[in-house]
C-alpha positions in Angstrom: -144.4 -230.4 -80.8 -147.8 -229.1 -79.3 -147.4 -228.8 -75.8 -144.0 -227.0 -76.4 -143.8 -224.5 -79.5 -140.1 -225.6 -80.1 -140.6 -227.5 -83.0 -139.5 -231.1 -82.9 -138.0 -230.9 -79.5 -139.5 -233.0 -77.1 -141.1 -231.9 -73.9 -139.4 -233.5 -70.7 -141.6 -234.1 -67.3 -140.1 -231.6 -65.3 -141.1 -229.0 -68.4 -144.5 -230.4 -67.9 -144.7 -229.8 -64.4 -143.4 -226.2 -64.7 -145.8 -225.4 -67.2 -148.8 -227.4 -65.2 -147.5 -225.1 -61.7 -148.8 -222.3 -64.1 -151.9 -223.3 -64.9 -154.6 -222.4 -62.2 -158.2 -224.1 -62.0 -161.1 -221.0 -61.6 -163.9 -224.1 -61.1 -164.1 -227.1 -59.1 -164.4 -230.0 -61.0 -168.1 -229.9 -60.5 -168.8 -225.7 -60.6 -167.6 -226.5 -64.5 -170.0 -229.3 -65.3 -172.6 -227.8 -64.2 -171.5 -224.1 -65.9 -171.0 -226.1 -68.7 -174.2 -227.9 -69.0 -176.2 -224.5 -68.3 -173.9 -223.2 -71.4 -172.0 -220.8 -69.8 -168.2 -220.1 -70.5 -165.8 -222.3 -68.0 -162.2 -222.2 -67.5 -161.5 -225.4 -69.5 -162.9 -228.1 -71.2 -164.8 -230.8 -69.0 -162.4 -234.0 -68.7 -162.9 -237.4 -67.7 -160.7 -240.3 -68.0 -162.7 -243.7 -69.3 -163.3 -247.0 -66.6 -159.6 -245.1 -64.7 -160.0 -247.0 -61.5 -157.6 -250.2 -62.6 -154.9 -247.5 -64.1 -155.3 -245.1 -61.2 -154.7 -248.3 -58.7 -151.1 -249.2 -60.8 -149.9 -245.6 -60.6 -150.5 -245.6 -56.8 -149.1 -248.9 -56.2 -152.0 -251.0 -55.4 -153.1 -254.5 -57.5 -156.8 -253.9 -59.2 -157.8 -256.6 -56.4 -156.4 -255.1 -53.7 -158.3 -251.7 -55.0 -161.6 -254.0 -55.5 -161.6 -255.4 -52.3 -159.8 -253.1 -49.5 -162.0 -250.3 -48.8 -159.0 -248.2 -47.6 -157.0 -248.8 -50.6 -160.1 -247.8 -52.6 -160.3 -244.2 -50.2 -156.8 -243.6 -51.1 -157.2 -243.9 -54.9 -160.2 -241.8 -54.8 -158.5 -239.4 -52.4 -155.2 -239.4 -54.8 -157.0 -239.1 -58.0 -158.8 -236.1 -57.3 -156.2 -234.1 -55.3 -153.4 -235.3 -58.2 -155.6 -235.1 -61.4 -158.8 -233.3 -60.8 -160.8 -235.9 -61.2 -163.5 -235.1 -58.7 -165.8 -237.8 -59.0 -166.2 -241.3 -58.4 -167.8 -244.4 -59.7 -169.7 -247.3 -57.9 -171.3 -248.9 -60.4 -171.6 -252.6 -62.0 -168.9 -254.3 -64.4 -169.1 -256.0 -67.7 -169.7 -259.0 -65.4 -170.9 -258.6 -62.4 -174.6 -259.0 -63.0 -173.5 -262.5 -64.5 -172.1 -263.2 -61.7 -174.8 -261.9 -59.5 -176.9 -264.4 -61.0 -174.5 -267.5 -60.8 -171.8 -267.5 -63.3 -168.5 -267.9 -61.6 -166.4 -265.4 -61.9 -162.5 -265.6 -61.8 -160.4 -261.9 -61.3 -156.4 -261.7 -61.4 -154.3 -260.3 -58.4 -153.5 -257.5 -61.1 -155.8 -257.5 -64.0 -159.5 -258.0 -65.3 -162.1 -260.4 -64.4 -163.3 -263.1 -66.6 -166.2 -265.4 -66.6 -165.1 -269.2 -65.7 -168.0 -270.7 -66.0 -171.4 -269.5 -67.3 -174.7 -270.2 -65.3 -176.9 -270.7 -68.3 -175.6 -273.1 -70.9 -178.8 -274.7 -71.2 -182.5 -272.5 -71.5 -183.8 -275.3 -69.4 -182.1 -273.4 -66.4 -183.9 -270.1 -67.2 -186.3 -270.0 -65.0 -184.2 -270.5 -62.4 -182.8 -267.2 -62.9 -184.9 -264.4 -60.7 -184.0 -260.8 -61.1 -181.5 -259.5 -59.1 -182.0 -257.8 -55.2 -179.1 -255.6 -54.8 -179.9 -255.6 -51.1 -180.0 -259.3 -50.7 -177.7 -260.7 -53.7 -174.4 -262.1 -52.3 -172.4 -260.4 -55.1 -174.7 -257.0 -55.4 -175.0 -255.9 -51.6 -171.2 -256.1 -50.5 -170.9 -253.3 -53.7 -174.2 -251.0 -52.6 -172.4 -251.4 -48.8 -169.2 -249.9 -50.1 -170.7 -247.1 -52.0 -172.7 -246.0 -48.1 -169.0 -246.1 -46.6 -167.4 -243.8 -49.5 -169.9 -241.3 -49.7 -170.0 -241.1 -46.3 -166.3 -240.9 -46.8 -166.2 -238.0 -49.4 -169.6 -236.4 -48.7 -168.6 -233.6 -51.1 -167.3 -235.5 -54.0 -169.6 -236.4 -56.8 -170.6 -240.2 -57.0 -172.2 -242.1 -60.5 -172.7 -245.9 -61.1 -173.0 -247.5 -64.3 -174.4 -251.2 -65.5 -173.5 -253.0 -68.6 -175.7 -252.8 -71.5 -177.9 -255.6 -72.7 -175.8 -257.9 -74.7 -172.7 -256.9 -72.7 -174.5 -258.6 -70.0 -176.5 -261.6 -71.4 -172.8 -263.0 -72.8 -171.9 -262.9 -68.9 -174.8 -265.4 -68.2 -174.4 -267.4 -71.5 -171.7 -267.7 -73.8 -171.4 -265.4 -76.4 -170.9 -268.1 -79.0 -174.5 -269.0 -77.7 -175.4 -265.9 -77.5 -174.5 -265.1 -81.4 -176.4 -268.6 -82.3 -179.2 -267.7 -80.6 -180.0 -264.7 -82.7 -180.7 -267.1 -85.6 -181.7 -270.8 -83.8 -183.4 -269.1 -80.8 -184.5 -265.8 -80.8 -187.4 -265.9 -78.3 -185.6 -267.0 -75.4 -182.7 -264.9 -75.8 -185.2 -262.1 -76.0 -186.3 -263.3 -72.4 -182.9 -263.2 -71.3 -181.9 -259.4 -72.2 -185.0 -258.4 -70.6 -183.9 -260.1 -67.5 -180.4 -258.2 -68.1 -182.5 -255.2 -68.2 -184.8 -256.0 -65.2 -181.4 -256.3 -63.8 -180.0 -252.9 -64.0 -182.4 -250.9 -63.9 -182.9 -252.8 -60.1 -179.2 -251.7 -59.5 -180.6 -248.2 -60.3 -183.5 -248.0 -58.2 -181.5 -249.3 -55.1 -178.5 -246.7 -55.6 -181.6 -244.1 -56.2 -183.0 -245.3 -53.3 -179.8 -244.5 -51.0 -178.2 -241.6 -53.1 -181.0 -239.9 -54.4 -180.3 -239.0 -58.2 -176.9 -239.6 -59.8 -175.3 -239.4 -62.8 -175.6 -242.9 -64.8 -173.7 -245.0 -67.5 -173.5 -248.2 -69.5 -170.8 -249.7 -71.4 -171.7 -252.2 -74.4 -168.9 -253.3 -76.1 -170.5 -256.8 -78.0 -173.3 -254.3 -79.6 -170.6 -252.9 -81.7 -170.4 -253.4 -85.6 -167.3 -255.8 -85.0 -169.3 -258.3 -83.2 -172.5 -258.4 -84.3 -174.4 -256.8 -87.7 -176.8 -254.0 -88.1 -180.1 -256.2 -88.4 -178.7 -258.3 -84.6 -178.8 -254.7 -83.3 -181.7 -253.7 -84.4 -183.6 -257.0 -83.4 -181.3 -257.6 -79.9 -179.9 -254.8 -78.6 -181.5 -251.8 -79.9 -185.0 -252.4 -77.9 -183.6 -253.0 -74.6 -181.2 -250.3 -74.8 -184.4 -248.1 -75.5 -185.7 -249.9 -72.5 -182.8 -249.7 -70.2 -182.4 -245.3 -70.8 -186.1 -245.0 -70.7 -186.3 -247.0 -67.2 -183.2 -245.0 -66.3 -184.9 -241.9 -67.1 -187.8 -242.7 -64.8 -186.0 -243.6 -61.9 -182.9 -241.1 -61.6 -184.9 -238.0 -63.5 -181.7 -237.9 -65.9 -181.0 -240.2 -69.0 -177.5 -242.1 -69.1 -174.5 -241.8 -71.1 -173.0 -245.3 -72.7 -169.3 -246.2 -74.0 -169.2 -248.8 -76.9 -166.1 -250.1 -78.0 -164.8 -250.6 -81.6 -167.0 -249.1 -84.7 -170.1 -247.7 -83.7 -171.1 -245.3 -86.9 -173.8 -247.5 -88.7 -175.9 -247.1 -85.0 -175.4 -243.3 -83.7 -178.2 -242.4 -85.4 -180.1 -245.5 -83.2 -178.8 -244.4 -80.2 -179.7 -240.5 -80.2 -183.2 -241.5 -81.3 -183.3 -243.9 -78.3 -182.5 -240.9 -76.1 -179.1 -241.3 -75.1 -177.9 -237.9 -73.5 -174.1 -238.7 -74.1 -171.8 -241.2 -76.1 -168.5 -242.3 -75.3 -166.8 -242.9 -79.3 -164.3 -245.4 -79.7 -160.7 -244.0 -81.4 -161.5 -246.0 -84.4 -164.3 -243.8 -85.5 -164.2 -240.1 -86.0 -165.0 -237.6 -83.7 -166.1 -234.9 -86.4 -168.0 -237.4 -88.7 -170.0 -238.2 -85.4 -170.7 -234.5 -84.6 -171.8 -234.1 -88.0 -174.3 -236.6 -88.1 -175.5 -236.7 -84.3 -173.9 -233.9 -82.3 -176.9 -231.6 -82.3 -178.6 -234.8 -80.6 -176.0 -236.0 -78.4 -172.9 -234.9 -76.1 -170.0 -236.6 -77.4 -167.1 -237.9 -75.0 -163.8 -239.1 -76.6 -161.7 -240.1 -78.0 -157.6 -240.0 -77.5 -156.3 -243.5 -78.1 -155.8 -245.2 -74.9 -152.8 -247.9 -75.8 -151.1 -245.9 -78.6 -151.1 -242.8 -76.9 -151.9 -242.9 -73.2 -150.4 -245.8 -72.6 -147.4 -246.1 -75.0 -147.4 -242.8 -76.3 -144.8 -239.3 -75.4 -146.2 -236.7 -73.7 -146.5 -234.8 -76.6 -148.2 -237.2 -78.4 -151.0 -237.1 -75.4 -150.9 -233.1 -75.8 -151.2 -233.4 -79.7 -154.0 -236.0 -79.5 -156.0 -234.0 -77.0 -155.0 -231.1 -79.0 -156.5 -233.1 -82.3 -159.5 -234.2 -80.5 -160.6 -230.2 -79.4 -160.4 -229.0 -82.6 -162.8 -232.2 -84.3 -165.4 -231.9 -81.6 -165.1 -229.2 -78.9 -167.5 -227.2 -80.5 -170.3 -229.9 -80.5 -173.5 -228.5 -80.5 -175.0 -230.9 -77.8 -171.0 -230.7 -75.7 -167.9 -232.5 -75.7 -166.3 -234.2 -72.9 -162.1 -234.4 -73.7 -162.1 -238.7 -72.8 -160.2 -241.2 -73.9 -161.7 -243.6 -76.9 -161.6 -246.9 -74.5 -160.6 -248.0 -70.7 -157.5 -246.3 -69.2 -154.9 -248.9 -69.7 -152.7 -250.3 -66.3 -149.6 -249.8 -67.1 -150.7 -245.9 -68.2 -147.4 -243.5 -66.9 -148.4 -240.9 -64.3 -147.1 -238.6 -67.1 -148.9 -239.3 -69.4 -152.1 -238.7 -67.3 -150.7 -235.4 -66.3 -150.0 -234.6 -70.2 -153.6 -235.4 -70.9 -154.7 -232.8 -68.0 -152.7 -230.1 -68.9 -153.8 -230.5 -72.8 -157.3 -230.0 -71.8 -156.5 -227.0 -69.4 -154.3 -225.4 -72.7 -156.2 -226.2 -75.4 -159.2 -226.6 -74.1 -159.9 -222.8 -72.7 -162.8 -221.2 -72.3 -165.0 -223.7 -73.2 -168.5 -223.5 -74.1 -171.0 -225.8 -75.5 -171.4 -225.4 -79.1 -168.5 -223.2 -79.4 -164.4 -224.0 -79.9 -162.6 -222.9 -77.4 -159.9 -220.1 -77.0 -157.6 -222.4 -76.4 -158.0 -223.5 -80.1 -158.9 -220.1 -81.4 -156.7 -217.8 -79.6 -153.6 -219.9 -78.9 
């Protein structure tokens, strides 16, 4: 297989760990980014694992709740994650749900698993205007989160912190239900244009109070009902297109930077949308193809992606993670706007520590001397 060169003998973990004792990092996690981005030779490939936090929490023995709601718990995932698998960065941003529930849905999590809307605050327009935009420092469900981002950067003052939203529609079906949503597009199109604004107005308040405290950071979105499965070409143009303009523009204003965005599932009728709206980076789905996208929009836009997160991280060998990665690299490394190695969608819990190791030392192997624009000598060179 790939990560061995002994043909179809499989590589055991203790072979991986050997072989990962050999590798040495030349760059912090952040000296490479920022190498990177300048488009300078690094010692690997950039890496990033998508939405880790609920897989990182199962491989260190903690619930998801336990790692949303105990701040020590949280310390020790961040603290684990980056001293066992580089990743030297950490997240406090919003989920697919938590503006919805910031303006009244109810929202229901699992001791060990992912939140879900239980009852929707707007089921009727009447309500609407009893909605009010958002004060992070105020909001019963918004403040407790801008709290704990104070306590972990004053935790890990040297460790790179981001936040992220969700996008538009991602958000309005956490206020209303998406069946309404979806009818609304044809039976009532002005009000539910009202609403993604407010799912805008949203956000980009979120962005200004984490500006506000933290200065510039790096910012996301994740938008996985503005894909093609869910909703057609003209719905996107009409209902989600605009405010996503609207939401990188106003993210652009406040942090100096524009965002990156993840949409799940097929995505290729809109990447030419989205790098015209000004996205910096996008997060591609493994059901779409890394080189078709750097084809048609990688001089335009970084692309992140894509190894299959249930096939392969999750349920997957450790070769197939090497030869994925491996597969990935030589599709898109050489992107003219960048490549970050990712996986297509959210980590999966239940992902072996393996498995996550695998991925690491792929990108470290084949992944090289990295440069934007250019393959790397892991590909080239062996």
């Amino acid at each position: 297989m790939a990560g061995t060169d002994k043909g179809d003998q499989k590589m055991e973990y203790d072979e991986l760990k050997r072989l990962m004792d050999g590798q040495k990092d030349e760059m912090t996690a952040a000296e490479r980014m920022k190498a990177y981005n300048a488009g300078e030779e690094v010692d690997y490939i950039p890496y990033t694992l998508q939405a880790p936090d609920p897989a990182m929490a199962d491989i260190f023995g903690f619930t998801t709740t336990q790692f949303a709601k105990d701040f020590e718990v949280k310390s020790e995932v961040i603290r684990r994650r980056k001293e066992e698998f580089g990743l030297d960065s950490f997240n406090v941003g919003l989920g697919l749900k938590t503006i919805g529930g910031a303006l009244g849905s109810k929202l229901r999590a699992p001791e060990h698993g992912i939140d879900y809307v239980e009852e929707h605050i707007l089921k009727d327009y009447a309500d609407f205007e009893r909605l009010e935009v958002t004060d992070p420092y105020k909001n019963p469900v918004l403040a407790p989160i801008l709290e704990s981002a104070k306590r972990l950067k004053d935790r890990f003052p040297d460790v790179s912190m981001t936040t992220s939203v969700a996008g538009p529609i991602s958000t309005a079906i956490a206020v209303r239900p998406v069946e309404m949503v979806l009818k609304d597009t044809r039976k009532n199109p002005e009000m539910l244009h009202k609403l993604l604004d407010l799912t805008v107005e949203c956000s980009l308040k979120w962005f200004e109070a984490f500006h506000r405290e933290f200065g510039p950071v790096g910012t996301n979105f994740s938008d996985p009902v503005t894909c093609m499965d869910v909703i057609s070409k003209k719905q996107f143009d009409e209902y989600s297109l605009p405010y996503i303009k609207k939401l990188i523009d106003g993210t652009e204003k406040i942090m100096g930077s524009r965002p990156g965005a993840h949409i799940c599932g097929k995505t290729s009728p809109i990447w030419g949308d989205l790098a015209d709206a000004g996205l910096f980076s996008f997060s591609i789905d493994n059901c779409e193809d890394l080189k078709e996208a750097k084809d048609a929009v990688g001089d335009r836009m970084r692309i992140a992606g894509n190894v299959p997160p249930v096939d392969v991280m999750k349920e997957g060998t450790i070769d197939e993670v090497i030869e994925s990665c491996r597969e990935c690299l030589i599709k898109c490394a050489d992107n003219p706007a960048g490549f970050i190695l990712n996986t297509g969608c959210q980590l999966p819990i239940g992902t072996p520590k393996a498995n996550v190791e695998a991925f690491i030392y792929a990108a470290r192997k084949y992944g090289r001397g990295a440069r934007i624009g250019k393959m790397p000598r892991g590909i080239t060179q062996g």
